[in-house]
Every structure is written in structure tokens, then in C-alpha cells.
C-alpha positions in Angstrom: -26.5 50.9 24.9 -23.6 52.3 22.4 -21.4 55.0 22.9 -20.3 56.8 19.2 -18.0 58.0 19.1 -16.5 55.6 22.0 -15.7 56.6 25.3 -12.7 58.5 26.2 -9.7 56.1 27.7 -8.1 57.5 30.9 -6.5 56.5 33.8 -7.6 56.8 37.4 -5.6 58.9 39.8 -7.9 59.1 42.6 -11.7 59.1 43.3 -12.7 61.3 46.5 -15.4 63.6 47.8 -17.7 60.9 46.3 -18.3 62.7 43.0 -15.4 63.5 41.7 -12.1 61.5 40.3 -8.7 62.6 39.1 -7.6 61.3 36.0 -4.7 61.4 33.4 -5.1 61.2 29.7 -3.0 61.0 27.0 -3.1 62.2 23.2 -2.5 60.5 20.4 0.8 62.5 20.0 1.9 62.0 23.4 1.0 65.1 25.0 -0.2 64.3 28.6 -3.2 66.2 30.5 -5.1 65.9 34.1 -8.0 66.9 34.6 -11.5 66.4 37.5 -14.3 64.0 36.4 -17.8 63.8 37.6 -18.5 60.5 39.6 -22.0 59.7 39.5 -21.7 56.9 41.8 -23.5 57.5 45.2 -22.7 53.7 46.5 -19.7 52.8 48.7 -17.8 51.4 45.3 -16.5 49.0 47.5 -13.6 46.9 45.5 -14.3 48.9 42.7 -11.4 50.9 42.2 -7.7 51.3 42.1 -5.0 53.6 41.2 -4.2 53.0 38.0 -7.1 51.6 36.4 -7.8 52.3 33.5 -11.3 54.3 32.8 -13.6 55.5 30.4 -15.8 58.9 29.9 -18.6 60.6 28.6 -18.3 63.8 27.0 -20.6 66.0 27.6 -20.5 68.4 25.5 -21.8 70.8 26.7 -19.3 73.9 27.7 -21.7 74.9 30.5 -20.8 72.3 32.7 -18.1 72.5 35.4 -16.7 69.1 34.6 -17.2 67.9 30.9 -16.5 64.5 31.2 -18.5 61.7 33.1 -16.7 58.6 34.2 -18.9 55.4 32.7 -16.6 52.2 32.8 -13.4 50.9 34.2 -11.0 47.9 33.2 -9.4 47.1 36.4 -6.2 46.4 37.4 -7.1 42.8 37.7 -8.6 42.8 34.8 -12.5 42.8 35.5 -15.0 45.8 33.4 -17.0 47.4 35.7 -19.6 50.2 35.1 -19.9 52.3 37.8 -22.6 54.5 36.3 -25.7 53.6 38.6 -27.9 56.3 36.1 -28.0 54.0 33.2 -29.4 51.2 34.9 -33.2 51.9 33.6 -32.0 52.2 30.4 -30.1 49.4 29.9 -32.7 47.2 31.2 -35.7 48.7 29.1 -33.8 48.5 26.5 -33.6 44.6 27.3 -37.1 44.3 28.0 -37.5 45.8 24.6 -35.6 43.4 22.7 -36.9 40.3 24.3 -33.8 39.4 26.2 -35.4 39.4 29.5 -37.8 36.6 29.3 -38.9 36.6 32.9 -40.6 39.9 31.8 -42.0 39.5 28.0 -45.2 40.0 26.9 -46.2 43.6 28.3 -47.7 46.4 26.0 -46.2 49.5 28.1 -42.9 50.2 30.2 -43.0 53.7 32.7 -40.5 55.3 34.7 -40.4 56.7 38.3 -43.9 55.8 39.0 -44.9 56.8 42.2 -46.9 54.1 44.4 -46.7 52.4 47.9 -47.2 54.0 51.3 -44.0 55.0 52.0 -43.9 57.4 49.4 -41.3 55.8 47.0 -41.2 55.5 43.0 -40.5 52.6 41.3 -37.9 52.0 38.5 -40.7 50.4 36.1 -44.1 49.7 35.8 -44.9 47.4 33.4 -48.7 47.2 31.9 -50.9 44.8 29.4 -54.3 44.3 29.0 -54.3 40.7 30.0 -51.9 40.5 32.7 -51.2 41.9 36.3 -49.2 45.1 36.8 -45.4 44.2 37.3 -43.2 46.7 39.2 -39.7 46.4 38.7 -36.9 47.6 40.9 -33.4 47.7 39.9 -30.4 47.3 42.0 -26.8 48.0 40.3 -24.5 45.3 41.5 -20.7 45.6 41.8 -19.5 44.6 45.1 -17.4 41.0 44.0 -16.1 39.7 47.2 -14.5 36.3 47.4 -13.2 36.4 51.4 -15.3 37.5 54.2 -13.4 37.5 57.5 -10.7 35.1 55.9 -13.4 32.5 55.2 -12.8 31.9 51.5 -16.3 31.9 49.8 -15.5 30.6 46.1 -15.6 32.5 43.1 -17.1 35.3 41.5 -19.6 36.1 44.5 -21.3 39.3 44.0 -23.4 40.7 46.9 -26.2 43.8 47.6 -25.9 46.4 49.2 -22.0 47.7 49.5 -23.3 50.1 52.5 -25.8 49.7 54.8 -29.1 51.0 52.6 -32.3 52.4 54.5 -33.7 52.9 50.9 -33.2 49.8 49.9 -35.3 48.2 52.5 -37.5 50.6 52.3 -37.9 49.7 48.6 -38.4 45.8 49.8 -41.4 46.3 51.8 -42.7 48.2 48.8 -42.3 45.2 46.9 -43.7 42.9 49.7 -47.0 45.2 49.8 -47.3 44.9 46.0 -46.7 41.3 46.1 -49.3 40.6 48.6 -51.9 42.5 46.8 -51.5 40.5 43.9 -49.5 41.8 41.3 -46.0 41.7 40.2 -43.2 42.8 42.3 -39.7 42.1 41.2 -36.4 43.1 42.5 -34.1 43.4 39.3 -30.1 42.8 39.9 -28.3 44.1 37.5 -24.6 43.0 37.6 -22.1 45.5 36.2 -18.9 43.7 37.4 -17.7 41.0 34.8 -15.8 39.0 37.9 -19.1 38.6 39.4 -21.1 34.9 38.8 -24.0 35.1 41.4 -25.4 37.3 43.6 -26.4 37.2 46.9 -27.5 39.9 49.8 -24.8 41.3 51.7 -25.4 40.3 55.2 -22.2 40.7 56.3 -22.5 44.4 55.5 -26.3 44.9 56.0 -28.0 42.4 57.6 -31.9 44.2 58.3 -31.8 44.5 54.4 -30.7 40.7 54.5 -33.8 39.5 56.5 -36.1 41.8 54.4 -35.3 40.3 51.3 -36.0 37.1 53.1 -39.2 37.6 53.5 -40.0 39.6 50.5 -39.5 36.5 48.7 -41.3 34.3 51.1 -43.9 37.1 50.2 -43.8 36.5 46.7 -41.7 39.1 45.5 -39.3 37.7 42.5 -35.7 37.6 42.3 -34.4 38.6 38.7 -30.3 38.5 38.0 -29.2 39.7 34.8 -25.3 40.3 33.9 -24.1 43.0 31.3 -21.5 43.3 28.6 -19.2 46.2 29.3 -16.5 47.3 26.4 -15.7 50.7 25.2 -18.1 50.9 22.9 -20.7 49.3 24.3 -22.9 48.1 27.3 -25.7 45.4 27.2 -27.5 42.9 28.9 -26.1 39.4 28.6 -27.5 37.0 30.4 -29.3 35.4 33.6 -26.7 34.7 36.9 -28.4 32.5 40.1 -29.3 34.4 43.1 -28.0 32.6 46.2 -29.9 33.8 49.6 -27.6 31.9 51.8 
């Protein structure tokens, strides 16, 4: 996915009422404005964010709207990219699928969106079809939670975890998966790290423990694990590479 022109540069003032953020710009001649983005980040954004970071934004375009610039990116403080727009998720990883560099899910002649299915009236991500092979539904998951200390206890580097909040949804969207699984097609729960600090992933117990033991046995179900990291600049964000997945 490429931004042209590039994104705007800013820097963060605040984020509050969920969807919206202060920031500060500056000019190329120096002159200095402030102005209200929209933050389309429902999540927690848990060690996300600081003061000071600096961010980058969408623009619109379009006059109509009450706030013309999104907020897509941030290079933290402590130097880590982040993107903290959850709505480009599909996107980016169709956009993957497309260009062969998830391998896990190659080979399939069409890719939907917001399909609906299961019993609990949900819609998944992506439905992937092909003559010769089962259906494979795909959920995707936006990780960004890195947290390297839990209750003092040091747990190594670059540990990424699911949910950041405790998510109803989300376990809803397991036992989806685990009905899918069982009936014999393809269910897989996509991770898709957004958080350049972050090396594996694994569920957040600590912060959600029901979704925890769901995932536990949606696996033991059959339901696949899939961790993918992304490249985040200003210019650009794309699918890397595969991370582990660590359940315990």
C-alpha cells in the first residue's frame, strides 16, 4: 500500500475521546499550525502513543469533512513505526495474498470481503475460493500491543500480544472459526503486526484470559494460526514477513 503524495508529518499533542488527536505541524517556512485529527482506532492503543511522537496523515480531501486529515502511522519516541489504522488491515493483506507473499494462503482463484456466515451472525474478513480446494475464511487481527514486563516479570524482547482490551468480539469471532474448522474447511486467524518492536505474538492472557482459552481450543480444533509483520515508512506500508506465534 503507497501513499503519493506521502503522508503529512506531524506531531502528537494528545489522543482523547478515542477518535480524535491533537497535533502540531509545521511548514516548510516555519510557520506553525494545530489542528484535530480523526483517530480511527477503536482498540485500547495500549503502549501505542506518547506526547511527542511524531505522526503521519491522510488527507482527505474532501472539504465536506469535519476533520480533513486521518492519522495512519507513528514513529515513536522510542523509535518503533506503528500503524494504528485498524481499516487498512484487509487491504494490506489482499494485497499480499495477491502478490504471492503469503504462502500459507496461495493458490485461490477468488478473495471476498465481509462475507457473512456462522451462527452468531458475524462476517468474515475474507473468504477465499478455488475450484479444487476447500473454502478458507480468514480473520484478521491488527496487532500492536509490545509488552516486554508483565507484573515486573521480565518476558524478553519484542513480545507482541492480542487483544489490548478485553474483546467479546473477538471470541465471538473464535468460535466462528472453531465451527468452520470442524466442518471441514479452512479457518484461519490472521495476525497482522503493525508495531516494528514486535517479534512474536502471543494471546494476551494477562489482559483477556476467556479469549486466551478460546484460542486454545480453536487451535486444538483446527483453526490455523497465521503471523505476518508489515513495513511501515512514510511512503509506504507492506507485508514483510512471517513472526512465530507463541501460545504460552
Amino acid at each position: 500500500m503507497q501513499f503519493n503524495p506521502p503522508l503529512l508529518k506531524a506531531t502528537l499533542i494528545k489522543r482523547y475521546k478515542r477518535f480524535l488527536a491533537d497535533v502540531s505541524h509545521t511548514e516548510p517556512d516555519g510557520e506553525k499550525s494545530e489542528f484535530t485529527v480523526h483517530c480511527p482506532n477503536t482498540g485500547s492503543m495500549k503502549n501505542c502513543w506518547s506526547e511527542g511522537d511524531t505522526v503521519y496523515l491522510l488527507d482527505s480531501k474532501n472539504p465536506k469533512r469535519k476533520y480533513q486529515y486521518t492519522w495512519i502511522s507513528s514513529h515513536s519516541l522510542d523509535g518503533h513505526w506503528i500503524c494504528l489504522n485498524t481499516h487498512l488491515a484487509n487491504q494490506l493483506v489482499i494485497e499480499a495474498i495477491e502478490y504471492d507473499v503469503v504462502k500459507e494462503l496461495r493458490g485461490y482463484d477468488s478473495i471476498k470481503q465481509e462475507v457473512k456466515y456462522g451462527e452468531e451472525n458475524s462476517r468474515i474478513d475474507l473468504l477465499l475460493t478455488a475450484d479444487n480446494k476447500p473454502d478458507c475464511y480468514v480473520e484478521i487481527k491488527t496487532v500492536t500491543l509490545l509488552e516486554e514486563t508483565i507484573d515486573r516479570k521480565e518476558l524478553g524482547k519484542g513480545r507482541g500480544f492480542f487483544p489490548d482490551a478485553v474483546s467479546t468480539r473477538g471470541q465471538k469471532h473464535l468460535r466462528e472459526l472453531m465451527t468452520i474448522a470442524k466442518s471441514g474447511q479452512r479457518a484461519v486467524l490472521f495476525f497482522l503486526v503493525q508495531h516494528s518492536g514486535i517479534e512474536s505474538v502471543s494471546p494476551a492472557e494477562h489482559i483477556d484470559p476467556k479469549y486466551a482459552q478460546i484460542l486454545a481450543e480453536a487451535i486444538d480444533s483446527g483453526v490455523e494460526i497465521l503471523v505476518y509483520r508489515t513495513h511501515i515508512s512514510p511512503a509506504e506500508i507492506i507485508l514483510q514477513d512471517s513472526l512465530p506465534f507463541i501460545l504460552k
